[in-house]
N, C-alpha and C positions, 0 to 999 in steps of 0.2 A: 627624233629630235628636230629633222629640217619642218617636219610639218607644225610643230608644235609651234616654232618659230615664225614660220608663216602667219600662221592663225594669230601671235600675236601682234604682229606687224601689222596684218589687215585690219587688228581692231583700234590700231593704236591712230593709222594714217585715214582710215576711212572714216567721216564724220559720223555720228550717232543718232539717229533721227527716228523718231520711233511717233507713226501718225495713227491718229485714231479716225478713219472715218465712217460718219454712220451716214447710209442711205436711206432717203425718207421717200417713200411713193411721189410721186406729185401732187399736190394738192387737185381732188376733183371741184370740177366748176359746177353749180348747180343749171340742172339744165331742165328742169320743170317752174311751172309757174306757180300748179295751183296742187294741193292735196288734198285728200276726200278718203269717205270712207263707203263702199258698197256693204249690203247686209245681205247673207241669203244665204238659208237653214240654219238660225241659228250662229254663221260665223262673221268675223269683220274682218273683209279683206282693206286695206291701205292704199289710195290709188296720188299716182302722179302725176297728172296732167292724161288724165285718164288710163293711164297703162297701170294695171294691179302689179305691187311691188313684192318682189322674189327674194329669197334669201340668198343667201352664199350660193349655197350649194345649186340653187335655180331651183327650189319648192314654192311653190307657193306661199305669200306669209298671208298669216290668217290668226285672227285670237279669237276665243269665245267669252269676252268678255266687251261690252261697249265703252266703257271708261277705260280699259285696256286702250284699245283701239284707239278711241279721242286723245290719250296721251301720247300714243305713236307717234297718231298723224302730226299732232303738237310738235314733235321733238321733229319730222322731217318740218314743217313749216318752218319753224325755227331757225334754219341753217339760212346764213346770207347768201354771200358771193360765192364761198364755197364748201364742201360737204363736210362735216368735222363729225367722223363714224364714234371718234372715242366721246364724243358728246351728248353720243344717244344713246344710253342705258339700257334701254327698254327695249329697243329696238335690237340690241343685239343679244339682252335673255332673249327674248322672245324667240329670235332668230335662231340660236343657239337648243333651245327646246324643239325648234320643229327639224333642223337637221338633226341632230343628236348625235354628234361627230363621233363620240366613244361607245357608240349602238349598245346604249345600256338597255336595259329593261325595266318597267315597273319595280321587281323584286330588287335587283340590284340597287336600285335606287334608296327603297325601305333596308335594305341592309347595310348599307354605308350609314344611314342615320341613327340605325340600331346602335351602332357601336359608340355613338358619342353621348349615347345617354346616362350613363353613369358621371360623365361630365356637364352634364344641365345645370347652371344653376339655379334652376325655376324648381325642378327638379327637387324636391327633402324627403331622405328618409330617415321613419324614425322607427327607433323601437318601442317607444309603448303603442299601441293599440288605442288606439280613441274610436270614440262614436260617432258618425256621420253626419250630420245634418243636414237638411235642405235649409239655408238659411237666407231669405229673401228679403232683399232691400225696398223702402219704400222710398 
């Protein structure tokens, strides 16, 4: 009983204050001037003020696509005074594809999409049986 008492007393005399605080990284300052893009074999690496720009993880980033790439570098050009990561889409699939933080596999990957295809709605099936056509548009 004497603890029960206590406890109410603590909650009765002590003020109630209950704080939410969120911490946010600091904002980074941008610290390149110029962004570019090198080509070679086939890949487009993203450069900074000439240093080739790395993922997360410290890989190499690299797309095999050149309009990939030009919208990269786009999205780093883009940033002012300072680096706003949630404002570059592309740059973080991309980023997210070459570490591949959940070390999936090809297959894995085909089988997670396997399973949603019964919810396609592009996706119709039907039961009668119709005939095929190649039907070409002029």
């Amino acid at each position: 009983m004497f603890q029960n008492t206590v406890k109410l007393i603590s909650r009765i005399c002590s003020p109630i204050v209950q704080t939410s605080i969120r911490h946010y990284p600091a904002p980074v300052k941008r610290f390149y001037r110029k962004t570019g893009i090198i080509s070679s074999n086939g890949r487009y690496e993203i450069t900074l003020d000439q240093r080739k720009l790395k993922t997360p993880k410290g890989a190499p980033f690299y797309v095999e696509s050149e309009p990939l790439a030009v919208a990269v570098a786009t999205e780093w050009d883009a940033q002012k005074e300072t680096i706003d990561r949630s404002s570059m889409h592309l740059t973080s699939l991309s980023s997210t594809v070459l570490d591949n933080p959940g070390g999936l596999k090809k297959m894995d990957i085909v089988n997670y999409l396997v399973n949603y295809i019964t919810t396609d709605a592009i996706l119709y099936h039907s039961s009668v049986s119709c005939n095929r056509n190649l039907i070409v548009f002029i």
